[in-house]
Rosetta silent file (secondary structure, phi, psi, omega in degrees, C-alpha in Angstrom):
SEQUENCE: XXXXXXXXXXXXXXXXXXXXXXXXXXXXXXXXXXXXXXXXXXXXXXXXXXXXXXXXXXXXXXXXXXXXXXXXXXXXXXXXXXXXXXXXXXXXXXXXXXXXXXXXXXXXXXXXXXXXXXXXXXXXXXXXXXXX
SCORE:     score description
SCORE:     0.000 S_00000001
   1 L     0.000  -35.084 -148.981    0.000    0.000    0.000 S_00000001
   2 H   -96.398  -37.913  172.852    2.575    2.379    1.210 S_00000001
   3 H   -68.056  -56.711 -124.092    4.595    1.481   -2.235 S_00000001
   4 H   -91.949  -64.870  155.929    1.794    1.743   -4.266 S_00000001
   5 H   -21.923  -85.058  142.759    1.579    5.261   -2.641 S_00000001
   6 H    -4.618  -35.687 -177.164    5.229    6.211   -3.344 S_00000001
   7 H  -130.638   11.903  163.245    4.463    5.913   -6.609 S_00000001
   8 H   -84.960  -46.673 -174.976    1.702    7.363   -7.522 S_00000001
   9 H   -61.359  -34.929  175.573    3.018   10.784   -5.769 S_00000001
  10 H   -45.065  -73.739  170.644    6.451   10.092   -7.823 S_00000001
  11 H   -53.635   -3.410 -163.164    4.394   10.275  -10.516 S_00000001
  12 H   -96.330  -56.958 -171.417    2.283   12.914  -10.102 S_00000001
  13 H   -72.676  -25.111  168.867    5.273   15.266   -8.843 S_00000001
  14 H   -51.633  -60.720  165.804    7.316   13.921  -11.945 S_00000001
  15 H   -62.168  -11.597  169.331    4.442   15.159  -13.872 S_00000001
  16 H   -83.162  -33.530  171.113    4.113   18.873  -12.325 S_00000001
  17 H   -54.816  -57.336 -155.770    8.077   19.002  -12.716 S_00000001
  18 L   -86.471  -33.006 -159.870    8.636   17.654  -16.281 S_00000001
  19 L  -110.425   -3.252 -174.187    6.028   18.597  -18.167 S_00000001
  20 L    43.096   42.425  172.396    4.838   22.030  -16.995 S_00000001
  21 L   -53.508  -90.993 -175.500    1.180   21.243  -17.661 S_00000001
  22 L   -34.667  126.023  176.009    1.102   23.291  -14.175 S_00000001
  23 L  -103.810  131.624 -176.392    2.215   26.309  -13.791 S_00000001
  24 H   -51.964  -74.098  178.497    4.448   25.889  -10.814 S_00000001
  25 H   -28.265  -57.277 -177.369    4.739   29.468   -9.198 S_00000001
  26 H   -51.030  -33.433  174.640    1.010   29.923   -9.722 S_00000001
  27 H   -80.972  -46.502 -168.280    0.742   26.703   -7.660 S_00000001
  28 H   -68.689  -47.486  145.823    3.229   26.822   -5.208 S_00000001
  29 H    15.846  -60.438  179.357    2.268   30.186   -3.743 S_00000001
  30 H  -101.449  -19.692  171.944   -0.789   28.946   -2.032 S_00000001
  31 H   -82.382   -8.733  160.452    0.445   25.619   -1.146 S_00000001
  32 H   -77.292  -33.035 -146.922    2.939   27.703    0.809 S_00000001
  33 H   -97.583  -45.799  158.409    0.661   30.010    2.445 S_00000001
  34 H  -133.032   24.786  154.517   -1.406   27.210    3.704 S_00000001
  35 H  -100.130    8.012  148.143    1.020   24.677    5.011 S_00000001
  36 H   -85.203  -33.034  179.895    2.625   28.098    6.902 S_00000001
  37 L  -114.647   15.875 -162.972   -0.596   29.640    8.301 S_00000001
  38 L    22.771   52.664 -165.236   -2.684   26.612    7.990 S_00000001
  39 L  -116.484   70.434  176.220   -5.304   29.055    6.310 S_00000001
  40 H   -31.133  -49.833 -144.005   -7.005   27.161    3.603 S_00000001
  41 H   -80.154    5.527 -168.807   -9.478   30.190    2.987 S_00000001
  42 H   -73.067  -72.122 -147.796   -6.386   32.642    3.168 S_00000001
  43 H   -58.284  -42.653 -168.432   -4.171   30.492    0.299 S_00000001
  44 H   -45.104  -61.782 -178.275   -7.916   29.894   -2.085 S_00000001
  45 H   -55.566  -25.801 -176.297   -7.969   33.639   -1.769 S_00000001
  46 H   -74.389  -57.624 -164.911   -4.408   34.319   -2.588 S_00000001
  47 H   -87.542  -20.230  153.002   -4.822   32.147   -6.171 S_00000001
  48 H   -35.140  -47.611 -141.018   -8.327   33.945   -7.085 S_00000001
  49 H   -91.456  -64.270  151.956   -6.922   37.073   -6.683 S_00000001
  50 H    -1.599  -51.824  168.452   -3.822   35.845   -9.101 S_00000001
  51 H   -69.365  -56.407 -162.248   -5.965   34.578  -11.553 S_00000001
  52 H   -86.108  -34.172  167.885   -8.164   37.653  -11.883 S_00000001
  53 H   -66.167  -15.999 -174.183   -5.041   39.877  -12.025 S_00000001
  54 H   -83.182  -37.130  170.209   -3.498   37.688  -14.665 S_00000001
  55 H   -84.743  -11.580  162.254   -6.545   38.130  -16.689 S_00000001
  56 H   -75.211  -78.468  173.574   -7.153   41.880  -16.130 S_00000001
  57 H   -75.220   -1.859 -178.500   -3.209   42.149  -17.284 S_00000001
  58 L   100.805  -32.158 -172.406   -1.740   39.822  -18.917 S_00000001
  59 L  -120.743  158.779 -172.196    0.742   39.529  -16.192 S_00000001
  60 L   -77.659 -160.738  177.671    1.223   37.306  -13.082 S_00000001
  61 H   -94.704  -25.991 -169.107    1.340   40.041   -9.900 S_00000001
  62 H   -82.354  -24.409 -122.933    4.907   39.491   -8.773 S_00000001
  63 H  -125.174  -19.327  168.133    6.205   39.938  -12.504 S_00000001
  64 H  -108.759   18.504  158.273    4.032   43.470  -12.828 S_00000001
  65 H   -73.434  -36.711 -176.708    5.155   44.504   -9.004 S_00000001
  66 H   -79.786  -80.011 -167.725    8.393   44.405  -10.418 S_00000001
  67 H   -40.284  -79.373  167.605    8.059   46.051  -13.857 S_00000001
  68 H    11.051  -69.081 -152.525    5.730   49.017  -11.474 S_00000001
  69 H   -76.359  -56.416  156.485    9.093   49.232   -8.973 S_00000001
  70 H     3.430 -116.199 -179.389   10.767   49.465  -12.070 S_00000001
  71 H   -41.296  -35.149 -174.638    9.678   52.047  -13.709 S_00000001
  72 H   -48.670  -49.547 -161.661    8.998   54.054  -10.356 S_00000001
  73 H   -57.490  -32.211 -170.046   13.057   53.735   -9.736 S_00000001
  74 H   -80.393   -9.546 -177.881   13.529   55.208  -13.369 S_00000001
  75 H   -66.236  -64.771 -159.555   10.943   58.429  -12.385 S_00000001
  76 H   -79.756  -17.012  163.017   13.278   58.862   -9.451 S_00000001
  77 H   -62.968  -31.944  168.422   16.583   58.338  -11.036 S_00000001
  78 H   -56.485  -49.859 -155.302   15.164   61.206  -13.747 S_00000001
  79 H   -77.747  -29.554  170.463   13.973   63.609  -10.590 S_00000001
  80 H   -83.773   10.746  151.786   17.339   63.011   -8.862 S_00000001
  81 H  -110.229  -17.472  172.219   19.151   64.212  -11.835 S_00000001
  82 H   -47.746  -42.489 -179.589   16.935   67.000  -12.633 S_00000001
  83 H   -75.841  -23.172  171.629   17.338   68.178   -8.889 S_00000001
  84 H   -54.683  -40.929 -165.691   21.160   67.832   -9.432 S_00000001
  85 H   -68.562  -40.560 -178.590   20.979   69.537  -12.538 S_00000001
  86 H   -73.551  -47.887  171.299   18.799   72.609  -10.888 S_00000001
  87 H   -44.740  -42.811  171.373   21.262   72.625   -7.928 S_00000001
  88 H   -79.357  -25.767  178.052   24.295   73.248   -9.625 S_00000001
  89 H   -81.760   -9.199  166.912   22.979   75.924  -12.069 S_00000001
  90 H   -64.083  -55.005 -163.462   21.653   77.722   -8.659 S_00000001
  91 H   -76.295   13.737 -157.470   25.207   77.466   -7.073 S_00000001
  92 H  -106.478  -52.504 -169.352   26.820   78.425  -10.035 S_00000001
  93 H   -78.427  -29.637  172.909   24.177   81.787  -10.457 S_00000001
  94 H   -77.800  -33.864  157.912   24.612   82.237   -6.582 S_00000001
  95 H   -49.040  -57.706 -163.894   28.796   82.225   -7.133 S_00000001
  96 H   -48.152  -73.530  179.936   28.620   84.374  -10.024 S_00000001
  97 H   -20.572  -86.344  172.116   25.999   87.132   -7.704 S_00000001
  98 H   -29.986  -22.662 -169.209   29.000   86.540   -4.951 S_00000001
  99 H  -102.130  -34.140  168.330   31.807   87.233   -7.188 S_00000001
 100 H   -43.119  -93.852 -147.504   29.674   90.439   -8.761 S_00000001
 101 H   -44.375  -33.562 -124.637   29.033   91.543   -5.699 S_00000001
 102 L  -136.594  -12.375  166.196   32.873   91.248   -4.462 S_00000001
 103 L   -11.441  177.967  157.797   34.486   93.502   -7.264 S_00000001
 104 L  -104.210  142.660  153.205   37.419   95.696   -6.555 S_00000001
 105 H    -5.617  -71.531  163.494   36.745   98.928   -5.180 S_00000001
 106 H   -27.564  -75.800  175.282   38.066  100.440   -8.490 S_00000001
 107 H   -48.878  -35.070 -157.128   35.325   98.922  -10.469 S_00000001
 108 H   -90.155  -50.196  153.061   32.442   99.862   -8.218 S_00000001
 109 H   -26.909  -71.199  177.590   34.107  103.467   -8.424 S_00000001
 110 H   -46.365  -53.656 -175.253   33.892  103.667  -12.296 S_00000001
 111 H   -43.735  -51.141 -152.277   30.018  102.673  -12.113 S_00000001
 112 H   -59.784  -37.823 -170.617   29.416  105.377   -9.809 S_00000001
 113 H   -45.310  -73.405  163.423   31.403  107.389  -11.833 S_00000001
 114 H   -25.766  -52.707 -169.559   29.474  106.630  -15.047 S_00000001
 115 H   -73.068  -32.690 -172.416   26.405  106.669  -13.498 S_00000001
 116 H   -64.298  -63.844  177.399   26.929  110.133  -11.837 S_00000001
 117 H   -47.838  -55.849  165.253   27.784  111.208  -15.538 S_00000001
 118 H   -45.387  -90.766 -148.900   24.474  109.816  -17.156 S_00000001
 119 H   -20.586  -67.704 -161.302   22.383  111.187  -14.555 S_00000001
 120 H   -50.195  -92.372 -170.048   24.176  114.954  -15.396 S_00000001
 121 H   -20.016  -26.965  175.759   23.886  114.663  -18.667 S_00000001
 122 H   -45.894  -67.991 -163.040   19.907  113.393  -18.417 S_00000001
 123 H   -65.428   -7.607 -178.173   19.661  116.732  -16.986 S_00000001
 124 H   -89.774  -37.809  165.404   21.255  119.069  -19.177 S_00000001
 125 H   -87.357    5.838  179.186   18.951  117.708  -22.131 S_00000001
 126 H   -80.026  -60.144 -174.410   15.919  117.719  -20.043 S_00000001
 127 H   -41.824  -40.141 -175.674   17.093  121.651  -19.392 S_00000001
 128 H  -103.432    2.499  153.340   17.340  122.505  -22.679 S_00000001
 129 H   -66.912  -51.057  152.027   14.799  120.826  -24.073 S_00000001
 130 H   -32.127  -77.862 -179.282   12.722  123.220  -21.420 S_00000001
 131 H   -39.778  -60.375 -145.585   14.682  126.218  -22.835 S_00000001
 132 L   -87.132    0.000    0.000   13.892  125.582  -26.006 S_00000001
């Protein structure tokens, strides 16, 4: 009896191995789930919900959890160089502002200079445009 046994599961497990009638992942899943939590109505529930996602996509669940986590990692590998990319053209426009701002003495002199000179001049054609 006990042989007889032996060799019916040999076959049976020969046949889930060899010929992939089954598909093993789809199977094993729930036969894990309820010889660890002895939860029949847990593992039943686990390959429904499998099934109906495989037939809304197209895909098992673990194989579009991945492709998902995927793509999310390429959104944030784009957003972390985008924020790199914005960072450095800030510290680059805040260095310049610092180095402006840091002139020699000389230089800052000449604006004023300049500026002093437009100004007069403004006013000398505003006057004589008045005069005339």
């Amino acid at each position: 009896m006990i042989l007889r046994f032996l060799k019916i599961s040999l076959f049976l497990t020969s046949f889930i191995f060899l010929t992939g009638f089954v598909h093993l992942p789809a199977m094993l899943g729930p036969a894990i789930t309820a010889a660890t939590s002895g939860n029949l109505a847990k593992a039943t529930a686990q390959l429904v919900i499998d099934k109906e996602f495989k037939k809304k996509t197209g895909k098992s669940s673990l194989s579009y959890i991945t492709e998902e986590v995927s793509k999310n990692h390429e959104q944030n590998r784009i957003n972390k160089d985008f924020k790199d990319l914005v960072e450095k053209r800030v510290k680059k426009v805040h260095q310049k502002l610092v180095d402006q701002n840091n002139e020699p003495k000389v230089i800052k002199d000449f604006k004023l200079l300049v500026e002093k000179r437009v100004q007069l001049t403004h006013e000398k054609l505003v006057r004589n445009k008045i005069n005339q």
